[in-house]
C-alpha positions as CSV (number, residue, x, y, z in Angstrom):
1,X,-36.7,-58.7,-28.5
2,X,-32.7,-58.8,-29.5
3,X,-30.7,-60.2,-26.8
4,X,-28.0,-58.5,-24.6
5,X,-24.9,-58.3,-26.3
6,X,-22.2,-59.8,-23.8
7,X,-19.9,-56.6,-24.0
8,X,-23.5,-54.9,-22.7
9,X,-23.3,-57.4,-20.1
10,X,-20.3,-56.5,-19.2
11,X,-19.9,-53.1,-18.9
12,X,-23.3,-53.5,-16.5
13,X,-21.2,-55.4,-14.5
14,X,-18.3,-53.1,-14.5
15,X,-20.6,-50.2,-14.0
16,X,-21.7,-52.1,-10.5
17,X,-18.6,-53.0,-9.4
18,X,-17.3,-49.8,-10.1
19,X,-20.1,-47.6,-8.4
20,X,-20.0,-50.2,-5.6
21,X,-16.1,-49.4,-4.8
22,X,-16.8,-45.6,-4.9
23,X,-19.4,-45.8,-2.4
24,X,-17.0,-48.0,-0.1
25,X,-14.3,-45.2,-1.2
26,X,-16.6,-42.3,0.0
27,X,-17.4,-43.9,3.1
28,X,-13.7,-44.7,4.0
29,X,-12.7,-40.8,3.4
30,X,-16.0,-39.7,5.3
31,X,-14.4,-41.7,8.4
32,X,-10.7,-40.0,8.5
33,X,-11.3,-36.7,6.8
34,X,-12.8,-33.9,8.5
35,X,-15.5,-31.7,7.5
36,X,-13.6,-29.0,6.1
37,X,-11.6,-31.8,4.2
38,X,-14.7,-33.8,3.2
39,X,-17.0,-30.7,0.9
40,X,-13.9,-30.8,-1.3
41,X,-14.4,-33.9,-2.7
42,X,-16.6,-33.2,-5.5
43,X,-14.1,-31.0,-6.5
44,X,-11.6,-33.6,-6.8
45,X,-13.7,-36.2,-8.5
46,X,-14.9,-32.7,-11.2
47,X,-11.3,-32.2,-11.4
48,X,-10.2,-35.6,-13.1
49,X,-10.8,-34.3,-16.6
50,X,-8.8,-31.1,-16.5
51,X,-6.0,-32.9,-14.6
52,X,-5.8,-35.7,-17.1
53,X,-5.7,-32.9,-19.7
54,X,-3.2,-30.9,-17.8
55,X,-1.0,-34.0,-17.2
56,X,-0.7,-34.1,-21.1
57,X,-0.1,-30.5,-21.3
58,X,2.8,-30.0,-19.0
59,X,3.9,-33.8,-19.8
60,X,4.4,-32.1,-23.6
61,X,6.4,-28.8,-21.4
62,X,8.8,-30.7,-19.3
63,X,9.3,-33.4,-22.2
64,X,10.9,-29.8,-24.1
65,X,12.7,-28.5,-21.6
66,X,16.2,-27.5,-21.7
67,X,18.8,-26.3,-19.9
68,X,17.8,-22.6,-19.2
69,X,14.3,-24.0,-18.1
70,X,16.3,-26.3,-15.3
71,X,17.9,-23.2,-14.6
72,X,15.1,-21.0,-14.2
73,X,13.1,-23.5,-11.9
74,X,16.1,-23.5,-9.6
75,X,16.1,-19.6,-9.4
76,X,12.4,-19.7,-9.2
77,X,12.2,-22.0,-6.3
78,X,15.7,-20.5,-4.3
79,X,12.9,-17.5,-3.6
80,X,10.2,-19.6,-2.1
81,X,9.9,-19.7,1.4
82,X,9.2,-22.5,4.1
83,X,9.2,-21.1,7.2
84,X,9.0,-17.8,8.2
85,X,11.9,-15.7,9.9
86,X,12.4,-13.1,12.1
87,X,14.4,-9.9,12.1
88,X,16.0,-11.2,15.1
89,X,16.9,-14.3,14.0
90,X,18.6,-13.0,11.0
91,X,20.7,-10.5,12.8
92,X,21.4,-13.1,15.1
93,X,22.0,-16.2,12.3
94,X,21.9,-15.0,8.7
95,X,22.4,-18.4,7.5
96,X,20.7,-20.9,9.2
97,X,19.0,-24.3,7.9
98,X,16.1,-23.2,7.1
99,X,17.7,-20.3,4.2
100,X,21.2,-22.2,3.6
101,X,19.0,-24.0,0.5
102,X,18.3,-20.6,-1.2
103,X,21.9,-20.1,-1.2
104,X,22.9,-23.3,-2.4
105,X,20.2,-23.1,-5.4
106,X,21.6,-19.2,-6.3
107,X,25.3,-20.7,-6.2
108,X,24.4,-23.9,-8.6
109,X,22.3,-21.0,-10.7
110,X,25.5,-18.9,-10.9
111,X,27.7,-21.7,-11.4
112,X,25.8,-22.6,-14.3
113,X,25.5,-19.5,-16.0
114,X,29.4,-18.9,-15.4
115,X,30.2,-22.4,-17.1
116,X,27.7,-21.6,-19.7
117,X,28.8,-18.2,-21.3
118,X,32.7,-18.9,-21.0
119,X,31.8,-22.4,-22.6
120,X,30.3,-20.1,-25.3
121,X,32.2,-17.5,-25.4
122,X,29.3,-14.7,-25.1
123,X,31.3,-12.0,-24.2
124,X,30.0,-9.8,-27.3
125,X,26.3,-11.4,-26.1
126,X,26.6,-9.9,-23.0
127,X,26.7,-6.2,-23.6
128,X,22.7,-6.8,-24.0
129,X,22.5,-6.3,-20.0
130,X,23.0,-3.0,-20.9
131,X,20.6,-2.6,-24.0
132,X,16.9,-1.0,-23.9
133,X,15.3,-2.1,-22.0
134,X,17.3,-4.8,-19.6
135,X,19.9,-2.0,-19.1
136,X,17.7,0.2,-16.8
137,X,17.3,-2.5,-14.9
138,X,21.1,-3.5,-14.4
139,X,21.9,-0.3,-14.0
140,X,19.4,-0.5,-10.7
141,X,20.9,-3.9,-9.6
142,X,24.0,-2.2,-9.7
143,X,22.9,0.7,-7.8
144,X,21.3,-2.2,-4.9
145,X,25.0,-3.5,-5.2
146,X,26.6,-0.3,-4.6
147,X,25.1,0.6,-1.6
148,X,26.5,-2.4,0.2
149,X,28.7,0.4,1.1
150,X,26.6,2.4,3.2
151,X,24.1,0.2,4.3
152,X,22.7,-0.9,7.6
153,X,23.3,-4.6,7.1
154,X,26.2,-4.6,4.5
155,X,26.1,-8.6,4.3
156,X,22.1,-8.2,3.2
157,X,22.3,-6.0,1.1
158,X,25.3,-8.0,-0.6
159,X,23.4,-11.2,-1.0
160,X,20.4,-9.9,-1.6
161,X,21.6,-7.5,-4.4
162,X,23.8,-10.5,-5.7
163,X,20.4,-12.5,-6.0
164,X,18.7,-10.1,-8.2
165,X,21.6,-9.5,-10.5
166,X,21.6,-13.6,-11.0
167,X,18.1,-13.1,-12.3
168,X,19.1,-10.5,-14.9
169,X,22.1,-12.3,-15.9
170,X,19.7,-15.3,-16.4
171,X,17.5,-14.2,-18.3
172,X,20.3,-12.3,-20.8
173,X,21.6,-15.8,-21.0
174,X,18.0,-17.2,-22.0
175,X,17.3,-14.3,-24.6
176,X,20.5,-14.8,-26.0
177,X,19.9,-19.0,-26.3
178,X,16.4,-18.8,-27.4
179,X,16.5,-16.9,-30.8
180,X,13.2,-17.7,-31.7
181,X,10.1,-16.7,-31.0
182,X,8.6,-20.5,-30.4
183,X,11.2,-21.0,-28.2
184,X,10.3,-17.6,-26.1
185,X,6.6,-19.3,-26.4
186,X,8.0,-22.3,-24.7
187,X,9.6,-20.4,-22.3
188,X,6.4,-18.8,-21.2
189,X,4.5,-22.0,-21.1
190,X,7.4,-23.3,-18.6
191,X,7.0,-20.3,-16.5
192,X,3.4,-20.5,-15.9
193,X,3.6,-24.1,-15.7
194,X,5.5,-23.1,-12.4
195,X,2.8,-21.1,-11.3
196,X,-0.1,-23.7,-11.5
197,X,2.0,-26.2,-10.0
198,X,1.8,-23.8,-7.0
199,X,-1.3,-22.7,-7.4
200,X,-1.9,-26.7,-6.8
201,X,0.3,-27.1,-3.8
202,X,-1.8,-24.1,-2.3
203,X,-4.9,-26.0,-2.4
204,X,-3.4,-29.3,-1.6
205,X,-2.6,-27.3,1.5
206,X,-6.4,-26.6,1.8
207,X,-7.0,-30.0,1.8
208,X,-4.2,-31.5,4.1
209,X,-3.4,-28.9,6.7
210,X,-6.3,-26.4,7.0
211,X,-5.7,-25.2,10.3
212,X,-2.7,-23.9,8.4
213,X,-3.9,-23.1,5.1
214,X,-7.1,-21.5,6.3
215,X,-7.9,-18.3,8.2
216,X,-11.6,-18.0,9.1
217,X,-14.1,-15.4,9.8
218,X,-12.8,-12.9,7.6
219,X,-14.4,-10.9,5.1
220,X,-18.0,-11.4,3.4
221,X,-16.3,-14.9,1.8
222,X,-16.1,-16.5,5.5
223,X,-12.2,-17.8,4.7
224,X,-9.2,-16.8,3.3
225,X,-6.5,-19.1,1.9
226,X,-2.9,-19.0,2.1
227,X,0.1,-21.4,1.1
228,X,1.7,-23.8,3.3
229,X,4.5,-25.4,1.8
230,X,5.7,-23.3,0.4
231,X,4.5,-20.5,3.2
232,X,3.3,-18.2,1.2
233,X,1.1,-15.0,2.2
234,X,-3.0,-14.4,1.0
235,X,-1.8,-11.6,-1.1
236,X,0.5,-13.7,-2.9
237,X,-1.9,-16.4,-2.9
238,X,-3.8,-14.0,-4.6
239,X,-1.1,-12.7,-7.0
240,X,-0.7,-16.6,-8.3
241,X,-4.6,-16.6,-9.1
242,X,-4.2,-13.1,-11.2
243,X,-1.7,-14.1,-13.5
244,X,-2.8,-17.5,-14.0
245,X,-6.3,-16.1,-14.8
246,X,-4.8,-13.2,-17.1
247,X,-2.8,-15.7,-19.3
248,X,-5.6,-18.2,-19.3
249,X,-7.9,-15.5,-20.1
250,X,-5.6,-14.1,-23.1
251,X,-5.2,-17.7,-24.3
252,X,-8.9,-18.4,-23.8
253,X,-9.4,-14.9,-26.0
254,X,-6.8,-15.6,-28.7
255,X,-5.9,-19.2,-30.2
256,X,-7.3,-22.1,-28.7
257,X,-9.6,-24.7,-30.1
258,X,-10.9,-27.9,-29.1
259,X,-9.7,-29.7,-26.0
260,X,-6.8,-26.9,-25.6
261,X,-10.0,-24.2,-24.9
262,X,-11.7,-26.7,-22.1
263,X,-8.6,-26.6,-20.5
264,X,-8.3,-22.7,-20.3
265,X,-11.6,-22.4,-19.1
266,X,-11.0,-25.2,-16.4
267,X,-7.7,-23.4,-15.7
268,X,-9.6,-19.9,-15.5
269,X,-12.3,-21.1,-13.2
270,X,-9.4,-22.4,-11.1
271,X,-7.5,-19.3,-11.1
272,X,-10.5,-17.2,-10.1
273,X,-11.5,-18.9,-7.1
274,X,-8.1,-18.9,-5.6
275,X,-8.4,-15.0,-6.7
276,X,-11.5,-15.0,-4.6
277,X,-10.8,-17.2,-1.7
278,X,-7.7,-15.2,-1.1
279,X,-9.7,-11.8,-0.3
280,X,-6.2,-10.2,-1.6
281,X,-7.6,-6.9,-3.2
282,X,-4.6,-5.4,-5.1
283,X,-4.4,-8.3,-7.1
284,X,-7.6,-8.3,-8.0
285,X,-7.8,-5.0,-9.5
286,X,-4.6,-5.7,-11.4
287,X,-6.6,-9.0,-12.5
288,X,-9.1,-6.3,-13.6
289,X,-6.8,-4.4,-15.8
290,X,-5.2,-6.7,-17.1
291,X,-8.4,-7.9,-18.6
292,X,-9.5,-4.4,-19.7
293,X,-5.6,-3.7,-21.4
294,X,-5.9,-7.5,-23.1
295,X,-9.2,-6.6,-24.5
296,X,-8.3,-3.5,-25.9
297,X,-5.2,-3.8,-26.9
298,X,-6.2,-7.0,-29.1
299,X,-8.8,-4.5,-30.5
300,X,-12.2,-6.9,-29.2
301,X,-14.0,-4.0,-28.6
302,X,-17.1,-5.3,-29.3
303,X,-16.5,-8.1,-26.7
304,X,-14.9,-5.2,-24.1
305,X,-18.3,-3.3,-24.8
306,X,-20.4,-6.1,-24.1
307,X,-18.7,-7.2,-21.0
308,X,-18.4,-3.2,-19.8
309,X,-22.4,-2.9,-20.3
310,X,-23.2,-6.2,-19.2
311,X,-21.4,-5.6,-15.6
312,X,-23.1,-2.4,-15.7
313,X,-26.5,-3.3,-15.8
314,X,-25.9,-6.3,-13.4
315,X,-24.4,-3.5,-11.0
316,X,-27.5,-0.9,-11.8
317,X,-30.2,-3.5,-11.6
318,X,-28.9,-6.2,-9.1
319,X,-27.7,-6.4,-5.5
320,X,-24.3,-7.4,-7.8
321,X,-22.6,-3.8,-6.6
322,X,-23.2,-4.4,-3.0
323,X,-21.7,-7.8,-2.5
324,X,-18.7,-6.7,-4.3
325,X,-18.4,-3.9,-2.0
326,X,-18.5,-5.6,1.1
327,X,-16.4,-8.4,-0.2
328,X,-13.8,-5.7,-1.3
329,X,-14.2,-3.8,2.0
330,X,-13.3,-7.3,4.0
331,X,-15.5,-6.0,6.7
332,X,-13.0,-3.5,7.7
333,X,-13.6,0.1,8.5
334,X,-13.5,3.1,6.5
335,X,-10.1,4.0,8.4
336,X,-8.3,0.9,8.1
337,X,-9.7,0.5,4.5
338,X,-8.5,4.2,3.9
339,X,-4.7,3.5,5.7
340,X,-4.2,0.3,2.9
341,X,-4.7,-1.8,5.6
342,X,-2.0,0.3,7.5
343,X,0.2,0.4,4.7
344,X,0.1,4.3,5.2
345,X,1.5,3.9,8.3
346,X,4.5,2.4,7.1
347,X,5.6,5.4,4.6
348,X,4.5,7.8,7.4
349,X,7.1,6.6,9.4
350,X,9.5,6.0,6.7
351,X,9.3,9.6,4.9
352,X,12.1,11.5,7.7
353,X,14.6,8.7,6.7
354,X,13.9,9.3,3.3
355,X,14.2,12.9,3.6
356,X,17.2,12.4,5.7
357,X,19.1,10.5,2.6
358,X,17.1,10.9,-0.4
359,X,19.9,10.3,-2.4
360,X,21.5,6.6,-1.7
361,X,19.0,5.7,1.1
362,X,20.3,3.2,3.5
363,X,21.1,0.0,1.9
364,X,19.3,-2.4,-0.8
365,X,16.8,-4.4,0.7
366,X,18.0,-3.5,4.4
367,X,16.5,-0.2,4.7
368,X,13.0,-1.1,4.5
369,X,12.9,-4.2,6.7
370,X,16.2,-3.0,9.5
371,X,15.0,0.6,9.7
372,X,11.4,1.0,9.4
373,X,9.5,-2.9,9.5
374,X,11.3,-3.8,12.3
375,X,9.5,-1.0,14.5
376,X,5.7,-2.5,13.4
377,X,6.4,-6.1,13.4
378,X,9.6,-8.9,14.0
379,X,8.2,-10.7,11.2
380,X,7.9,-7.9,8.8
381,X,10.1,-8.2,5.9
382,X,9.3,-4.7,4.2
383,X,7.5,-1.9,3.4
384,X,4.8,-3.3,1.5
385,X,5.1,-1.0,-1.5
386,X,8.3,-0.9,-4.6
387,X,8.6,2.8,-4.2
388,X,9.3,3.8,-0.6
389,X,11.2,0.7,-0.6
390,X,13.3,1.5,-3.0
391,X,13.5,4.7,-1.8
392,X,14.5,3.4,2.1
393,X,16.9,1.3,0.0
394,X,18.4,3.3,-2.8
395,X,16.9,6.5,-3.0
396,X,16.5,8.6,-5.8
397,X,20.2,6.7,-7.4
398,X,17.8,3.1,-7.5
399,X,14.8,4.9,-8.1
400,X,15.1,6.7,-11.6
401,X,16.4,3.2,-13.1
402,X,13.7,1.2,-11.8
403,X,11.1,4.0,-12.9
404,X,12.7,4.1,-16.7
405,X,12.5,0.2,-16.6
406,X,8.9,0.0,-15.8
407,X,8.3,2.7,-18.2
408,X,10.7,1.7,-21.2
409,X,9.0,-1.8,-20.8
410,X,5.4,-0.4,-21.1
411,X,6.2,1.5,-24.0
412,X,8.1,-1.4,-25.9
413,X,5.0,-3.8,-24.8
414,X,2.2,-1.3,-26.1
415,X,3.9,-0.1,-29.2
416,X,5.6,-3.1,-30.3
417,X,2.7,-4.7,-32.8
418,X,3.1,-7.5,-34.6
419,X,1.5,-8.3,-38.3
420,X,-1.7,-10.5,-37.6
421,X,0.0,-13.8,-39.0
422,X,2.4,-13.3,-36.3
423,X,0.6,-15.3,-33.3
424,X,2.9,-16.1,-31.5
425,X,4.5,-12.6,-31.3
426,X,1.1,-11.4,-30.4
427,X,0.4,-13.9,-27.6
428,X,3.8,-12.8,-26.3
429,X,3.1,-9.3,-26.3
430,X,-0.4,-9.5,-24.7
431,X,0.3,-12.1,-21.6
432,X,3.4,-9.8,-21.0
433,X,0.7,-6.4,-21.2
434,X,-1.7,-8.5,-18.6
435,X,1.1,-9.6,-16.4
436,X,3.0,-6.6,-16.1
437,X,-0.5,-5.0,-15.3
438,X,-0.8,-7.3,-12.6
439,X,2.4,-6.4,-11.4
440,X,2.2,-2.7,-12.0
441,X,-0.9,-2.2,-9.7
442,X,1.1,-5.0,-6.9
443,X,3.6,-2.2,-7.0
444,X,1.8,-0.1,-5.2
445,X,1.0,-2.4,-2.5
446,X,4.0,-4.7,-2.2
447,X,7.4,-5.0,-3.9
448,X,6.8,-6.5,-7.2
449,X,9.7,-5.5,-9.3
450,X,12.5,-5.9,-6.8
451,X,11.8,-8.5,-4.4
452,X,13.3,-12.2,-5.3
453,X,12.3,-14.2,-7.0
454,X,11.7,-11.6,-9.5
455,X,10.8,-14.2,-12.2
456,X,7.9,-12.5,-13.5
457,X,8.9,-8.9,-13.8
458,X,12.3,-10.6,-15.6
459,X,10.4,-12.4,-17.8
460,X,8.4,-9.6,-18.8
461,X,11.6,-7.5,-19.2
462,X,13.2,-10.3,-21.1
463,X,10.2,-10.6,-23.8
464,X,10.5,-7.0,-24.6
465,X,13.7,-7.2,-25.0
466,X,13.6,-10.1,-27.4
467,X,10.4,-8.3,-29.1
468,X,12.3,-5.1,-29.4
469,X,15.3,-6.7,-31.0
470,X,12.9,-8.7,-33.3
471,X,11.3,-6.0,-34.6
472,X,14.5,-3.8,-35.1
């Protein structure tokens, strides 16, 4: 009988020791955590092997990053929130602590940008705000700006309308820098890099405060999770898991191999549940068609047919139909489900002041929440849908733009192909179809394209822009 090898030996020893410390670990966190705390711990220990990946992954992102990504993370993050407000509190204190760093973060942005160009001389570069497609949506930022005059809150509107016209002249800026189509690629991978970093602080909220993070007895699920720090809403909640889940999914669909394809579907997985646990049903179905425009627009029929009859039958021949029903319905009533969750309500009470100045509206981001939210709700920010907020904002002045930019965009994004050596192009093109699917159906139900930060429907924007100009 051969004898144990001593490295044997010892890597019996090191299994003990090993297996000995994780049971005193387990029984430590058993003591101080509670139960809601305690049933995610498998998840954690499952989740060492993706995070070691994804540590390389964004390790490789950040170790590229240049100045416009710096720049972009600062714009990203002057829109995030940590504490609610009130309308009260702003009328009474528009600048208090808890906002002055959003203001500081747009000011360093603009500063930037300012240095930047006149260090560069982009002068000529600059006439592509106006250009198909980014000038439909300059000309609506300057529409927002214009009715400073008129509005109900003139400071508001000012800085609010000021925030969104950093964002454009961002990403012109960025275009104009990038000049290559792996550098557009590297931009996107710093964008949603962003996104699952928050899609991690969310569930580290779970995990630390979920008295915060949690909201219980709702909906066939049980829960439904929101952020904490940052505060952010279920339905946003929700909106992170979408795009995250369409990008991996395109990703997952189109190029990867190897360890790169593990850590899609890990990423996938990850995006789904939050998707789930958030109950948020409008980005769900943008989830949905995003998929379905992904698929078919990549021409894998054969894998959209298979999918499309496999969900079928599973409906037909399984009780698969009925718990998606009553997880969709939430357990609310055929009334409240029919109302959009009292979304209805909202525009019902908006439509005289829109009829009283369809034209101009009553100021750029001051109508909705000063006129018509404040009357449901002191915390109430809008009216949970782009067009009768821009409406209540603009009128029909901010809303032709907007409507051509959405639409200019869709058509660039759809008939724009590239040559099938061009991967990069492609993969460009189809996680900009999915998102802006995601945020096309969001529309309806919140405001997507105009609220700040308005990183995703700008980078959208910016990509057909850049895919425009490369094809032409």
């Amino acid at each position: 009988m051969r004898l144990i090898k001593k490295i044997d030996i010892l890597i019996i020893f090191l299994t003990i020791i090993l297996s000995t410390l994780s049971g005193l670990v387990v029984s430590w966190l058993s003591l101080v955590l509670t139960p809601n705390q305690l049933y995610l711990l498998p998840l954690c220990v499952y989740s060492i092997i993706p995070i070691t990946i994804a540590y390389s992954k964004i390790y490789r992102i950040f170790s590229q990053a240049r100045w416009w990504h710096v720049i972009w993370i600062l714009y990203f993050i002057s829109g995030l929130s940590f504490s609610a407000r009130s309308t009260e509190s702003i009328l009474r204190s528009p600048l208090d602590l808890s906002v002055s760093y959003r203001v500081v973060l747009i000011g360093i942005v603009v500063g930037a940008l300012f240095w930047w160009n006149i260090k560069n001389k982009n002068y000529k570069k600059s006439l592509l705000l106006f250009s198909n497609p980014i000038g439909w949506v300059t000309t609506y930022a300057l529409v927002c700006t214009l009715s400073t005059i008129w509005s109900v809150y003139p400071a508001w509107t000012l800085y609010r309308s000021i925030e969104y016209f950093t964002g454009i002249v961002l990403i012109v800026s960025i275009i104009n820098v990038a000049q290559s189509l792996k550098n557009i690629k590297s931009f996107f991978d710093w964008t949603w890099a962003i996104y699952f970093l928050v899609l991690v602080l969310i569930w580290v909220g779970v995990v630390v405060w979920p008295d915060r993070a949690l909201i219980y007895n709702l909906g066939s699920v049980g829960i439904q999770i929101q952020g904490v720090v940052p505060v952010i809403s279920t339905n946003s909640v929700g909106e992170f898991g979408a795009i995250i889940g369409v990008v991996s999914f395109t990703r997952l669909l189109l190029f990867t191999k190897g360890k790169s394809r593990f850590f899609y579907i890990i990423v996938f997985i990850i995006a789904l549940v939050t998707l789930i646990f958030s109950q948020s049903r409008s980005p769900l179905l943008g989830f949905l068609l995003g998929l379905v425009l992904v698929l078919l627009i990549s021409k894998k029929i054969g894998l959209f047919t298979f999918l499309g009859l496999t969900i079928l039958i599973l409906i037909s021949f399984t009780s698969l139909g009925s718990l998606f029903y009553t997880f969709f319905m939430r357990n609310q009533s055929l009334e409240l489900f029919s109302k959009l969750s009292g979304r209805t309500d909202y525009w019902e009470f908006a439509l005289p002041y829109i009829l009283n100045r369809p034209l101009n509206g009553y100021g750029a981001y001051a109508g909705g929440r000063f006129v018509v939210a404040v009357e449901f709700s002191d915390t109430l920010s809008s009216t949970h849908g782009t067009w009768p907020e821009v409406l209540m904002g603009t009128g029909i002045f901010g809303l032709l733009p907007l409507i051509m930019a959405v639409l200019v965009v869709w058509l660039i994004l759809i008939t724009c192909k590239t040559p099938k050596y061009d991967l990069l192009g492609e993969q460009i093109r189809l996680e900009s179809i999915g998102v802006l699917a995601v945020m096309s159906v969001r529309s309806i139900f919140t405001v997507s394209f105009i609220w700040h930060p308005a990183t995703l429907w700008l980078l959208v924007v910016g990509a057909s822009a850049f895919l425009y100009r490369y094809r032409h």
